[in-house]
C-alpha positions as a Markdown table, in Angstrom:
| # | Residue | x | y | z |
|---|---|---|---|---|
| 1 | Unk | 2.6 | 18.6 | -0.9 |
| 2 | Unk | 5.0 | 15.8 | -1.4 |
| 3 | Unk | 6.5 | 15.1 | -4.9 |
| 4 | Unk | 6.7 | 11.8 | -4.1 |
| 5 | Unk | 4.4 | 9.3 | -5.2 |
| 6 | Unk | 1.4 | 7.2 | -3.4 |
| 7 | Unk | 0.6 | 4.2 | -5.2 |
| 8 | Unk | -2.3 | 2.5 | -4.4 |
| 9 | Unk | -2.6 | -1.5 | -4.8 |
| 10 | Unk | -5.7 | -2.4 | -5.8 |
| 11 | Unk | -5.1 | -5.7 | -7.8 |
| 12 | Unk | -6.7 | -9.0 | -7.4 |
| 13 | Unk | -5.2 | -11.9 | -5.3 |
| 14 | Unk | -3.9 | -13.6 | -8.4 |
| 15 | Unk | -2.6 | -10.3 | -9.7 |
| 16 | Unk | -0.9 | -8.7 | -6.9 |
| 17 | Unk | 2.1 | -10.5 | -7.3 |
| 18 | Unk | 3.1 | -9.2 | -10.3 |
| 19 | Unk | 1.5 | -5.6 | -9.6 |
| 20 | Unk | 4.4 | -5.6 | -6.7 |
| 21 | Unk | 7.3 | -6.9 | -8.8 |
| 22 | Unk | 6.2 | -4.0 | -11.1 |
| 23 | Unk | 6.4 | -1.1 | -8.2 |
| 24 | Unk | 9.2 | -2.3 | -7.3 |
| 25 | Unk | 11.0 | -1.5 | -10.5 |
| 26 | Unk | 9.6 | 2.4 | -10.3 |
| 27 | Unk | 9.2 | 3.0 | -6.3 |
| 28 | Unk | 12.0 | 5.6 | -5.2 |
| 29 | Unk | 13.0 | 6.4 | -1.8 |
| 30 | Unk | 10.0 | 8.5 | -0.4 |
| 31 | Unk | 7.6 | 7.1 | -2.1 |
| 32 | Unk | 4.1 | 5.3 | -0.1 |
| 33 | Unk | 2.3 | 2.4 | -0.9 |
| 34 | Unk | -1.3 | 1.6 | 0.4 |
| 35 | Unk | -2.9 | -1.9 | 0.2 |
| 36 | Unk | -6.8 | -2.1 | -0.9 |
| 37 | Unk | -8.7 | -4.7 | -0.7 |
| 38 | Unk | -7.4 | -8.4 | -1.7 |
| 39 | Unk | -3.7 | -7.0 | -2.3 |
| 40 | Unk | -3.1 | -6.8 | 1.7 |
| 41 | Unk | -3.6 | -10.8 | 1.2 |
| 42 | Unk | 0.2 | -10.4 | 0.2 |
| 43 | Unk | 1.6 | -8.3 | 3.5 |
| 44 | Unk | 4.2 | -11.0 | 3.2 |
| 45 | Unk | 5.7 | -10.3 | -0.2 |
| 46 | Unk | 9.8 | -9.9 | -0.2 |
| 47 | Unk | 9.3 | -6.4 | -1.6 |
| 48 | Unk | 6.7 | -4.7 | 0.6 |
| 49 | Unk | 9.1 | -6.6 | 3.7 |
| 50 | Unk | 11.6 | -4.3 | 2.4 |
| 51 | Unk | 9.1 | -1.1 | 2.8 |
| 52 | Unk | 9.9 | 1.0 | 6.4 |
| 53 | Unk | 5.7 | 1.8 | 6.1 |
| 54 | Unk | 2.5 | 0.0 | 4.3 |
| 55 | Unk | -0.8 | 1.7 | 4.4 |
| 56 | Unk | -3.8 | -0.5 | 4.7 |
| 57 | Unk | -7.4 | 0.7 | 5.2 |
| 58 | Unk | -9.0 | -0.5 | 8.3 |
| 59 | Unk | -12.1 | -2.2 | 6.3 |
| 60 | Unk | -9.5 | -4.1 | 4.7 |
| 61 | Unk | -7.0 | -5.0 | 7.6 |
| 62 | Unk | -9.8 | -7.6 | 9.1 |
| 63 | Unk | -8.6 | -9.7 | 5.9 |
| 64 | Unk | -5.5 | -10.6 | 8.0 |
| 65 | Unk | -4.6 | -12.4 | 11.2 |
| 66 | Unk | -4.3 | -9.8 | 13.7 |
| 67 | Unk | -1.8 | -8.3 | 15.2 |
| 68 | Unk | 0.4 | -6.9 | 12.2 |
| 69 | Unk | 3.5 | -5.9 | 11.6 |
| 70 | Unk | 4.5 | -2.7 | 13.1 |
| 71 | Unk | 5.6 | -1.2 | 9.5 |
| 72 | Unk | 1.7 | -1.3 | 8.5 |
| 73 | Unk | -0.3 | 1.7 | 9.7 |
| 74 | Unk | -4.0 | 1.3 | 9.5 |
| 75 | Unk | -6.1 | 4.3 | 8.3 |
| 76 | Unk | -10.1 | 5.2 | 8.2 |
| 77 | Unk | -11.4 | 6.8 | 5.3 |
| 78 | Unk | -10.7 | 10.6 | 6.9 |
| 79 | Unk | -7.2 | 9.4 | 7.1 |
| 80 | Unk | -6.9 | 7.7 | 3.3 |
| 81 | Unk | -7.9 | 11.2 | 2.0 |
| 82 | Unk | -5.2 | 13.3 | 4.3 |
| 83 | Unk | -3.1 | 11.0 | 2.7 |
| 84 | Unk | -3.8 | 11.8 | -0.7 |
| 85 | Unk | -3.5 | 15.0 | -0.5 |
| 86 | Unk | -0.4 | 14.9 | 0.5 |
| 87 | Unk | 1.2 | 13.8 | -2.6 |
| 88 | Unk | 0.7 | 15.3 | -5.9 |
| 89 | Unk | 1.0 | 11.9 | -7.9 |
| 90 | Unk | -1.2 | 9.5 | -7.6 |
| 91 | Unk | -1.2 | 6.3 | -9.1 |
| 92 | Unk | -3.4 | 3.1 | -9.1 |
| 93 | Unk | -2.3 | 0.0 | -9.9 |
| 94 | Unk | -4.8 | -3.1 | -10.4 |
């Protein structure tokens, strides 16, 4: 179990901005990040360009013009849950 943390973005178009200039004050090196719902509307955002690896569920990846960026993986819903129980902190951010 990592003890790194996986945030999950779950904000609101109009608040995602702000949600990301707010991880990016308390993400460290290790640390994963996976888009839900109308958060992946901002894949382009200067800080999640500077991000080696985005998580995005597949239900919500058909938001956005295909294909995508090599640094997002795509997950189903067995693979979300392998991934959070990888990680022993957990936090969601809306």
């Amino acid at each position: 179990m990592s003890n790194h943390t996986l945030y999950l973005i779950q904000s609101n178009y109009a608040a995602t901005a702000q949600t990301l200039e707010q991880l990016a004050q308390t993400y460290t090196m290790g640390d994963q990040v996976v888009l839900m719902g109308e958060a992946v509307l901002l894949l382009e955002h200067s800080f999640l360009q500077s991000l080696s690896k985005i998580h995005m569920l597949e239900n919500d990846a058909v938001l956005l013009i295909q294909p995508l960026p090599d640094q997002v993986k795509i997950l189903n819903y067995a693979d979300f849950a392998d991934l959070c129980l990888e990680f022993n902190r957990c936090i969601s951010m809306k």
